[in-house]
N, C-alpha and C positions, 0 to 999 in steps of 0.2 A: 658531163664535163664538156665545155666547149670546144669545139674543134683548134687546132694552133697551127696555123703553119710559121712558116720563116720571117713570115712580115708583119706577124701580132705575136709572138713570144714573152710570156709576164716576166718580167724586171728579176723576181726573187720568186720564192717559193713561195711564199706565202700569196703573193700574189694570184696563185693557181686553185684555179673553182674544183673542190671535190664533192659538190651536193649530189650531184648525180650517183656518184658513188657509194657514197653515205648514205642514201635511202635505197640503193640496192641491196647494202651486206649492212645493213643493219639490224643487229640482234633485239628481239621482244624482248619488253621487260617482263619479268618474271612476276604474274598476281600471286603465284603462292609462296607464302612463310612459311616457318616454323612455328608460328604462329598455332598453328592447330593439332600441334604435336604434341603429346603428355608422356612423363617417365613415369612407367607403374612399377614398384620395389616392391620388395616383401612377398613375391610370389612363391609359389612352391617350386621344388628343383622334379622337374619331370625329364619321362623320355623323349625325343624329338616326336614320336608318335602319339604321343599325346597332346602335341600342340592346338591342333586343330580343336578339340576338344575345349579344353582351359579357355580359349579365344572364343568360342560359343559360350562359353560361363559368364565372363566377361560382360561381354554383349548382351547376353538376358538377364542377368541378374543387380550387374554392378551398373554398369553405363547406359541402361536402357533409357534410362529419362535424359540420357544426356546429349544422343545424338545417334547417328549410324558412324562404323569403322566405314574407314574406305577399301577401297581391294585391295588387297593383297596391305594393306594398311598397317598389317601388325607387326612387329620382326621381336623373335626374341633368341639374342644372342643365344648360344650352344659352347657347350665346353668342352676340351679336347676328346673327351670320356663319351661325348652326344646326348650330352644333355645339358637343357638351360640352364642358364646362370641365376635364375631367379630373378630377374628382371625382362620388363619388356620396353617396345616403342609404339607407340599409339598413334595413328593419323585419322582425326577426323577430318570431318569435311568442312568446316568450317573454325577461327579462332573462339566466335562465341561457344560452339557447343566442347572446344575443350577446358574450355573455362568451368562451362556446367561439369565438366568431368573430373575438373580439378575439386570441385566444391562438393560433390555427391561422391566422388572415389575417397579421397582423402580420410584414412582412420575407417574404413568398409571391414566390419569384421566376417573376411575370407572362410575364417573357420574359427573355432571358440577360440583358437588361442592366437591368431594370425590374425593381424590389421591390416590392413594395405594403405602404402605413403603412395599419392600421386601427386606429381609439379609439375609446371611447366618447360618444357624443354628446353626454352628460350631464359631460363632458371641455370643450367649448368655452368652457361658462359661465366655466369656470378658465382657460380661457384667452384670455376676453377681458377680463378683469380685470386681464391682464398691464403695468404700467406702459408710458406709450411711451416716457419716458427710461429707456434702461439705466443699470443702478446693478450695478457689479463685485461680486460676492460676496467678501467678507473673505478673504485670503490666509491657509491655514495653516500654521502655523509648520513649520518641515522639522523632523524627529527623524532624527537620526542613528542609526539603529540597527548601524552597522556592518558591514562589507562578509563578505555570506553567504559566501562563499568562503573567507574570512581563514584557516580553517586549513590549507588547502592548502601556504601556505607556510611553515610550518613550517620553520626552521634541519635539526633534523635525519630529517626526513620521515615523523614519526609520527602513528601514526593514533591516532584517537580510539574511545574508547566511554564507551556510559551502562551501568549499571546500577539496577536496583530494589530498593531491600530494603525491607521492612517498609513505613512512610511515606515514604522518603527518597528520593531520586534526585538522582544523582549523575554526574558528567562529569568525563570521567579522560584525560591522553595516556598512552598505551600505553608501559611500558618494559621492559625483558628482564631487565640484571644489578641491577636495582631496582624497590623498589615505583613501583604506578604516580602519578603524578604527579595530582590533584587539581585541576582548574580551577577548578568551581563545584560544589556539594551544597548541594540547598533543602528542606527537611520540608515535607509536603502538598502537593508540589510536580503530582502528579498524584493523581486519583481511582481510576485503576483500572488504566490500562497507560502503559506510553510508544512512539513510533512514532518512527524514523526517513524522513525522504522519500528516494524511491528516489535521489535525486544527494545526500543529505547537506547541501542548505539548511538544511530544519528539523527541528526535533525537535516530534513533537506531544503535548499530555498531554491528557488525555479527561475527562472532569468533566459532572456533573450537565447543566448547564445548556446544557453544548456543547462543543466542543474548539476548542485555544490555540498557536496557533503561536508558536516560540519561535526567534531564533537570531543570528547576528551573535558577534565574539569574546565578550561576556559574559552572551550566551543572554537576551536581552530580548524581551517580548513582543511578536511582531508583529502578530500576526492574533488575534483571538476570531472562531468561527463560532456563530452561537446556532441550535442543534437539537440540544433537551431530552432526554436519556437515550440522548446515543449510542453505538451500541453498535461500530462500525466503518467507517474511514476508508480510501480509497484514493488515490491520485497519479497523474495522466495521467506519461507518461515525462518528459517535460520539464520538471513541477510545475509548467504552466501550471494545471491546475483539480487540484480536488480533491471526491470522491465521496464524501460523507455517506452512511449509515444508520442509522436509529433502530428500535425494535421498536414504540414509540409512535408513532401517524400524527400529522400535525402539527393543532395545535391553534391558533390566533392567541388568542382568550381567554385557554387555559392561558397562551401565550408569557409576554403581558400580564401573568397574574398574576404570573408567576416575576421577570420583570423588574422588576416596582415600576412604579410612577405617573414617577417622573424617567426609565425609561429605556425606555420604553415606545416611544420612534420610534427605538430598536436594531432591534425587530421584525423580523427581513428577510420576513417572511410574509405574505399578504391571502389574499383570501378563496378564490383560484385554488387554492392550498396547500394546503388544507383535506384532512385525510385521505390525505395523499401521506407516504411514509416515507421516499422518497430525495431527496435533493438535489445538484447540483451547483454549485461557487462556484468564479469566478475569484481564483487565490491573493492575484496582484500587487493586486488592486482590494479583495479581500473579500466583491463584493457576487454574491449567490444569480442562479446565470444562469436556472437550471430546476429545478423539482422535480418526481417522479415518484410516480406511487402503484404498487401495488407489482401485478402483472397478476393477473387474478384466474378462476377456472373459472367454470361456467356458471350455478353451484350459488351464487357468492358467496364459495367459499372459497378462500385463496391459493393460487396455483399452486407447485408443487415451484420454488425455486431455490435457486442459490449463490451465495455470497460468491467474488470480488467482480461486483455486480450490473451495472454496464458494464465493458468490455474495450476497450482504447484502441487504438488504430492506431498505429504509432511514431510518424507524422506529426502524430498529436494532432487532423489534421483529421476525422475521424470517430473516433465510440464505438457500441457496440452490444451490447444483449444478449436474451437468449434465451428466452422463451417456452416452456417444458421440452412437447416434444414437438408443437408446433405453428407458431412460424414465430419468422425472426429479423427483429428493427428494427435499422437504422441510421441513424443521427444524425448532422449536420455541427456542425460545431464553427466558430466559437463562436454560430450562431444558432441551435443547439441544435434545429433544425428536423428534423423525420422526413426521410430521404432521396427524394426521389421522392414526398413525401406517405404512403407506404403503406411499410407489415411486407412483410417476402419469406416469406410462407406454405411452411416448408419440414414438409411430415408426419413426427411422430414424431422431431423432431431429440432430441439426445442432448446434444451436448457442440460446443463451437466455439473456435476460437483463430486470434487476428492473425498473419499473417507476424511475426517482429519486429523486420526491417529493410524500409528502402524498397529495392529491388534496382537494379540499373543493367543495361540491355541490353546483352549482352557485344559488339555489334558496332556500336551507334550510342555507348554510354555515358552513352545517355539514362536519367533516372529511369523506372523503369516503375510501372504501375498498383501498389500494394497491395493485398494478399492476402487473405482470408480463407478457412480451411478449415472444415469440421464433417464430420458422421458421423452417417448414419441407420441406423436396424437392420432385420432383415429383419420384414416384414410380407406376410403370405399368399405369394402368388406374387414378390413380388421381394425379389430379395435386400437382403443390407447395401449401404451404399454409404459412399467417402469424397467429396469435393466439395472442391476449388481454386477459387476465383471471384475474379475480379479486383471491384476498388471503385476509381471508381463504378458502372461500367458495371454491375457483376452477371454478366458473361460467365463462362461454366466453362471454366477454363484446364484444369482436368483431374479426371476421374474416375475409379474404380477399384470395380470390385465385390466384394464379400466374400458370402463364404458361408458357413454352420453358426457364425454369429459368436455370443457369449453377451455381450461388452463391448469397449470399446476405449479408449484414450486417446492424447492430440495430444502431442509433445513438439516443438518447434521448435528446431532448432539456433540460437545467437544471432546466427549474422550470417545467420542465413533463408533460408540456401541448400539447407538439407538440412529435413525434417519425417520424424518416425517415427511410424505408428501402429503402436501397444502393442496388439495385435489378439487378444482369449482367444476359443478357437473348442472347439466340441464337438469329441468323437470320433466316429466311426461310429454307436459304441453308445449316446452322449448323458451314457456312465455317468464319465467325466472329462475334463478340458480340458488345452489346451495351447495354444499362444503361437507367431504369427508376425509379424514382425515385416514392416513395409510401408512402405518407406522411399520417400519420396520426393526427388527432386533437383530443388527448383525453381527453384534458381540456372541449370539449364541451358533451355536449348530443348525442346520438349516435355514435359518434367519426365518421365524416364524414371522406373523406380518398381523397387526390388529388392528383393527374396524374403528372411527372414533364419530358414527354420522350426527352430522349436526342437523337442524330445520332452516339455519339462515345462511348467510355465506361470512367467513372466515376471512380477515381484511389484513390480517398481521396475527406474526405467529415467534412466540420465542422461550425457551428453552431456557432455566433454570439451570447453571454452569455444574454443578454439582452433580452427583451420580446416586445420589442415596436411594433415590423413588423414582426418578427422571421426571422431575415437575415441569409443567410446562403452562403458556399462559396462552390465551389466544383472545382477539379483539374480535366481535363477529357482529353484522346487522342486517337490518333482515332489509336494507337499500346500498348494494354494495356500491355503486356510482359516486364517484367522489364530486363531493360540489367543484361549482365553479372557481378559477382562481386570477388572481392578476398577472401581472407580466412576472412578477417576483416571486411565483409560487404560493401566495399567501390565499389563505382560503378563504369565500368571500361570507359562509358560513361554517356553522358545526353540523356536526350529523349524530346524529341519535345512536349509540353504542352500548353493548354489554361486554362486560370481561370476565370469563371465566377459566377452573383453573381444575387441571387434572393430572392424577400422580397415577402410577403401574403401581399394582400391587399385586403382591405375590401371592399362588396359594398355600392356604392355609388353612385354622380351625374357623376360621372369621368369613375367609374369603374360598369361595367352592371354585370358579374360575378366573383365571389370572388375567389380569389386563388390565386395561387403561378407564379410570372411574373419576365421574365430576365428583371435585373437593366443593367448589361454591362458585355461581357466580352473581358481579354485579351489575345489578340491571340501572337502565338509563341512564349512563355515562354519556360524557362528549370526547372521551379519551380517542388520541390519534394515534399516542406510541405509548408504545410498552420495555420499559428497560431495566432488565433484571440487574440487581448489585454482582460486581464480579466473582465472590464467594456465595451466592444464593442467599436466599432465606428474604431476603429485600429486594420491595419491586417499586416503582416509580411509574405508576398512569400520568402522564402528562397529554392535556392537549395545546397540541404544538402550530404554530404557522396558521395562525385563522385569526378573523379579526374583531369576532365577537368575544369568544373566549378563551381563557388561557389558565387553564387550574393545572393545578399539581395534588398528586393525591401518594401519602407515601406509607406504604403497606409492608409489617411484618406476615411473613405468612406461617410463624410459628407461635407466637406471642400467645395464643390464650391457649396455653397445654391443656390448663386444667378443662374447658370448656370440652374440649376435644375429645378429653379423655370419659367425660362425662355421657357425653351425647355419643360416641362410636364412632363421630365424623372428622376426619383429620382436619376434613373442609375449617369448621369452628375455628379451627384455633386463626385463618386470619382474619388479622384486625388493621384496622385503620390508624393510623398515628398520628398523621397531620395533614392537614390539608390548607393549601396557600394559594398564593397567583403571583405569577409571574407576567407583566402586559411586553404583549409583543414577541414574547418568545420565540425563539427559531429552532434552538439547539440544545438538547440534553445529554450530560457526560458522566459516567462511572468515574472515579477515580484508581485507579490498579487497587488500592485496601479494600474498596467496598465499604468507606468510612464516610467518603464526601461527594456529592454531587454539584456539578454546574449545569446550569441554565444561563442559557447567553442569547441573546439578540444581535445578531449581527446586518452591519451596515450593506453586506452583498441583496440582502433579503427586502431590506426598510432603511429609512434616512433616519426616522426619530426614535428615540428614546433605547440606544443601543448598548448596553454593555454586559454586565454578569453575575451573579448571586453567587454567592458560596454557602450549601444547605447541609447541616447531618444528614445523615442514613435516617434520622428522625424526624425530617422535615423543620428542624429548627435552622431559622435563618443567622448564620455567620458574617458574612460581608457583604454588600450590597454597592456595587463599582458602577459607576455611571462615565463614562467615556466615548466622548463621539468620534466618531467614521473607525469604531471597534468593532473588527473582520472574523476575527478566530480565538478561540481559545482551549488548546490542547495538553490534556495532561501527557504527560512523559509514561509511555509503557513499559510494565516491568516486564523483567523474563519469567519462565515459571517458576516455582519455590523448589526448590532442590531440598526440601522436606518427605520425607515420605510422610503414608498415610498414617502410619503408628502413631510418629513425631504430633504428627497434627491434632491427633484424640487425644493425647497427653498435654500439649498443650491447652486445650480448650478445657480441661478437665481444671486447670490450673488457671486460670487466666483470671479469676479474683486475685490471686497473687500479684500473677502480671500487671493489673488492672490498679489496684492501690501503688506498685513501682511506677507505672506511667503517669499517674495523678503525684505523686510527688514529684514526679522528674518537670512536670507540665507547672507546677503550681511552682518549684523554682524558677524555672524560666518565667515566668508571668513577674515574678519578684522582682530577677533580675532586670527585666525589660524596665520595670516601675523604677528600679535603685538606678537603671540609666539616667532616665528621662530627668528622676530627680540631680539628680549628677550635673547632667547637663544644663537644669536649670539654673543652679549653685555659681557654676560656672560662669554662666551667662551674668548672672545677678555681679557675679564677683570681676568679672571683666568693666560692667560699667561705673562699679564704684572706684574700680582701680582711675577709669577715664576722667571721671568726673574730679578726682584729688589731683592728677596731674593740671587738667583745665585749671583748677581754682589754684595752685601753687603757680601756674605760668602766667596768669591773669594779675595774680599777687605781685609776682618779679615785675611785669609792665608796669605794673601800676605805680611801683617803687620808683622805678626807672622814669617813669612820666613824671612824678611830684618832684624829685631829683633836679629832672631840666627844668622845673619853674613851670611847669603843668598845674593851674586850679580846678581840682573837682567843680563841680556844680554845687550848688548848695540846696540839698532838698526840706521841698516845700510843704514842712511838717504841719503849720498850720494851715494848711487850706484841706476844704473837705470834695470829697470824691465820691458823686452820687454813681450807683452799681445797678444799671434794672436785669432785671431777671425773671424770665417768660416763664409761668408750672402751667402746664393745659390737666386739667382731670375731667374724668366723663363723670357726669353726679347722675344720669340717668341715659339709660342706652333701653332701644322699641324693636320691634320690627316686626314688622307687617307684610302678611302673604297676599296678594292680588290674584 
């Protein structure tokens, strides 16, 4: 303050300098919040002497990943009696690590029956603001979107598909001696693809801002999920949840902007989200259960993965995925919680796959644990290995060693009683591979495991959906190196292939020991893929995406009993049905019956000659659609048959029956379509003679009306002649000649 005497005195007060002042007694701002404070509930009611204890629990068990307490950090109230109240107060040292604490403590089950609720501190304020008369929040109105199922029932049991062309998509029911029938076609209806859910509820289309579920008889939006630029969607089995990815981390700002100022608490994002690429959302609700950021090396840079980034358990109660070469996470569902807190640290893992049924104990009939397998490689002194482990437990139901292995891959039979590892292994010399096959049976006890060695190497492998023998097909040559391809994927040749085909057989009077035996195979193929019909018995060799050739070859593998039965070889009975070509081919599709097959070309792959075939199970050609800049074409997936297995031998027993009702029901429709068409011709014919009698009646009135006012016709000029030429070309002799 500046000194004042008598003869410089300021005017008023305000006038008067207090700087001096003011940086002597002034008070530091305070860095620390509340910010870093968490309320934990749901503890247990203890004695004061047990505090210390509980707060070490705490610390190692629950919040360890989330940060350190600070001293003396914890407080938790006492009740007159001396002992707590079941709650505490938490101070870390930091707002970020109470956030982590909020996110890892939140639903911790404390003990089997006990979860623990933790919030943020900073959280009461808002909630003691809460009125103390309840007031209902506004009922919203029901929307009838219409029953997701509805096409199931169907009059005469057809199935559906979408297709993509250019901007357009479109939904079609499926017909044979007619075009297909048309439901709905929208322009810009999607941004970049379309997706059916694995049971055929929705249909998804994908768009900038996020992707839109769609469905009900006249395909209404159900669902928007907002996450900006994504690039790929997946479905737990049930389409309870649904698994986002974007190649963009998530942003909440960006969100905000893209959304606009009005729609800005759509947001499903906060601050936790931040830099996370995956997300998971419950369908029925909408609302973001968890998001993920995507695992990362040491160095900062993404680790090796694949699409799709979790893998579901049939049960849906766990998901999990893979940390490429260092350990597997699993998650429960729906608390979306680490299993056990922690990753199962597996070295050098490779590859992993669910059972894909829950199994039943063949002697209680109880459900048993679910599955998980994977597959590590050899490393210095130990070998490869496969690995069976039951969840939750983690327990190894079964192992298997491998050796001189170079790769492998999981095939699961689908009722998960059988698993094949696709095992490519050196030779002696290192200097070429080949392929055995390592079948597992973990439908039984023990899960015995059998041998299948081949001499060449195994290229593609697929599994007969049926359970009767567990057939199975495999594509194998003796140059496993795939030729060269263009930018597009398309192969610039074919490669020399055999397909052959093997069923388990039990023992018996016939068979001394049980296991897996060549039915037949065929040699010098140029087949690429292999696709069994959804009910077995029918397979489809196609070679697909090359640009020399493109056959189709379609195969009963029961047809010739009697042969079979003749010669002792099951192999006999398959036979060959048809064989055709399809040019340019890209893509081959089962239909849910196992009745109809597509082949389609699509314009992502190639520019020319793009569209789709519609084939029997017999290889006879149905429709033949030419369509350009045509993207997709997906049939509609059913759910499983809610028949048991009885039902189904009784029917098939029957199905001449059935078979003559469906040809007359088919052979009316074919009528009625004709009594349209004629219909409509009738019509048409009867609309222009109506035209033509009004014209000549109103031509008549003018003309009256003209002679009336003193109008003279022309007088025509009957005697003069009117020469008519008229050009016939005919060929009287047609040559040709080769040079």
């Amino acid at each position: 303050m500046v000194a004042y005497t008598f003869d410089n005195l300021p005017g008023s007060e305000e006038d008067i300098d207090f700087s001096d002042l003011e940086r002597k007694f002034a008070v530091p701002e305070q860095d620390e919040t509340l910010e870093n404070v968490v309320v934990v509930d749901n503890l247990p009611i203890i004695d004061q002497g047990k505090i210390e204890k509980l707060t070490g629990a705490l610390q190692k068990n629950v919040f360890k990943n989330a940060g350190k307490f600070k001293a003396n950090g914890v407080h938790m109230p006492l009740a007159d009696e001396g002992k707590t109240k079941g709650y505490a107060f938490i101070e870390f040292e930091t707002a970020q690590q109470a956030q982590a604490a909020v996110r890892l403590g939140n639903g911790f089950p404390l003990e089997r029956s006990r979860r623990l609720q933790v919030n943020p501190f900073m959280d009461v304020e808002r909630y003691t603001e809460v009125e103390d008369e309840y007031r209902a929040p506004p009922a919203e109105p029901f929307i009838d979107h219409g029953h997701l199922k509805s096409w199931l029932g169907d009059e005469f049991a057809r199935d559906q598909f979408a297709t993509h062309v250019g901007n357009n998509v479109a939904v079609y029911w499926n017909e044979t001696a007619q075009p297909a029938e048309l439901i709905t076609a929208r322009d810009n209806w999607t941004g970049t693809r379309v997706q059916w859910s694995p049971l055929g509820s929705y249909m998804c289309t994908f768009h900038r801002p996020g992707l839109a579920l769609w469905g009900g008889p006249e395909f209404k939006k159900l669902m928007r999920v907002v996450h900006p630029f994504i690039t790929h969607a997946e479905f737990s089995p049930s389409e309870q949840y649904l698994v986002t990815f974007s190649s963009e981390p998530i942003s909440t700002e960006a969100v905000d902007k893209m959304l606009g100022a009005e729609e800005q608490h759509q947001n499903p994002f906060t601050a936790d989200d931040e830099g996370h690429s995956v997300c998971i959302w419950n369908v029925r609700t909408g609302t973001l259960m968890r998001s993920f950021a995507l695992p990362m090396n040491k160095d900062g840079t993404p680790v090796k993965t694949t699409w799709p980034q979790f893998k579901w358990s049939p049960s849906e109660k766990y998901f999990a995925r893979m940390t490429h070469g260092s350990s597997i996470s699993i998650y429960e569902a729906p608390s979306m919680a680490l299993l056990d807190k922690k990753s199962m640290k597996v070295a050098g893992i490779q590859d992993f796959s669910w059972c894909p049924r829950v199994l039943e104990d063949t002697r209680t009939g109880a459900a048993r644990p679910e599955m998980l397998a994977y597959w590590t490689p050899e490393e210095g002194n130990l070998p490869a290995r496969v690995t069976v482990m039951a969840v939750p437990s983690r327990e190894v139901v079964r192992t298997k060693n491998l050796f001189s292995v170079f790769s492998a891959s999981l095939h699961w039979h689908p009722s998960g009683k059988m698993m094949c590892v696709r095992v490519q292994r050196y030779t002696k010399s290192k200097k070429s591979r080949f392929t055995n096959l390592e079948i597992f049976r973990t439908g039984e006890r023990d899960v015995p495991v059998d041998v299948v060695e081949l001499t060449d190497s195994a290229v593609a492998f697929d599994w007969e959906p049926t359970c009767d023998n567990y057939r199975f097909a495999i594509l194998h040559t003796d140059d496993p190196t795939p030729p060269p391809t263009n930018a597009n994927g398309i192969a610039m040749s074919a490669v020399k292939t055999n397909v052959s085909f093997y069923a388990f057989e039990r023992k018996g009077k016939l068979v001394k020991k049980e296991g897996y035996a060549l039915l037949k195979t065929l040699p010098n193929k140029t087949t690429t893929s292999l696709k069994w019909s959804p009910h077995g018995r029918h397979i489809v060799l196609a070679t697909m995406r090359t640009v020399t050739t493109c056959t189709l070859e379609f195969y009963d593998a029961d047809f010739d009993q009697t042969a079979a039965t003749k010669s002792g070889n099951p192999g006999d009975a398959i036979s060959l049905l048809e064989s055709a070509e399809h040019y340019s081919i890209t893509e081959l599709e089962w239909d849910p019956s196992g009745r109809y097959v597509v082949t389609s070309a699509s314009a992502w792959r190639q520019l020319a000659d793009t569209g789709y075939i519609l084939w029997d199970f017999k290889g006879q050609q149905l429709q033949k659609i030419d369509i350009e800049d045509f993207k997709q074409f997906l049939w509609r997936p059913r759910p499983q048959s809610l028949l048991s297995e009885e039902q189904k031998r009784t029917i098939r027993k029957d199905l001449k029956s059935y078979s003559r009702a469906f040809d007359e029901q088919d052979e009316r429709r074919l009528h009625a379509a004709d009594a349209e068409l004629m219909s409509q011709r009738r019509r048409l014919v009867s609309e222009w003679e109506t035209w033509r009698t009004q014209v000549a009646e109103l031509l008549a009135a003018e003309t009256d009306k003209a002679l009336a006012d003193g109008y003279k016709l022309p007088i025509a000029a009957d005697n003069e002649d009117f020469v008519v030429e008229e050009i016939v070309e005919e060929i009287i002799e047609e040559k040709e000649e080769f040079i």
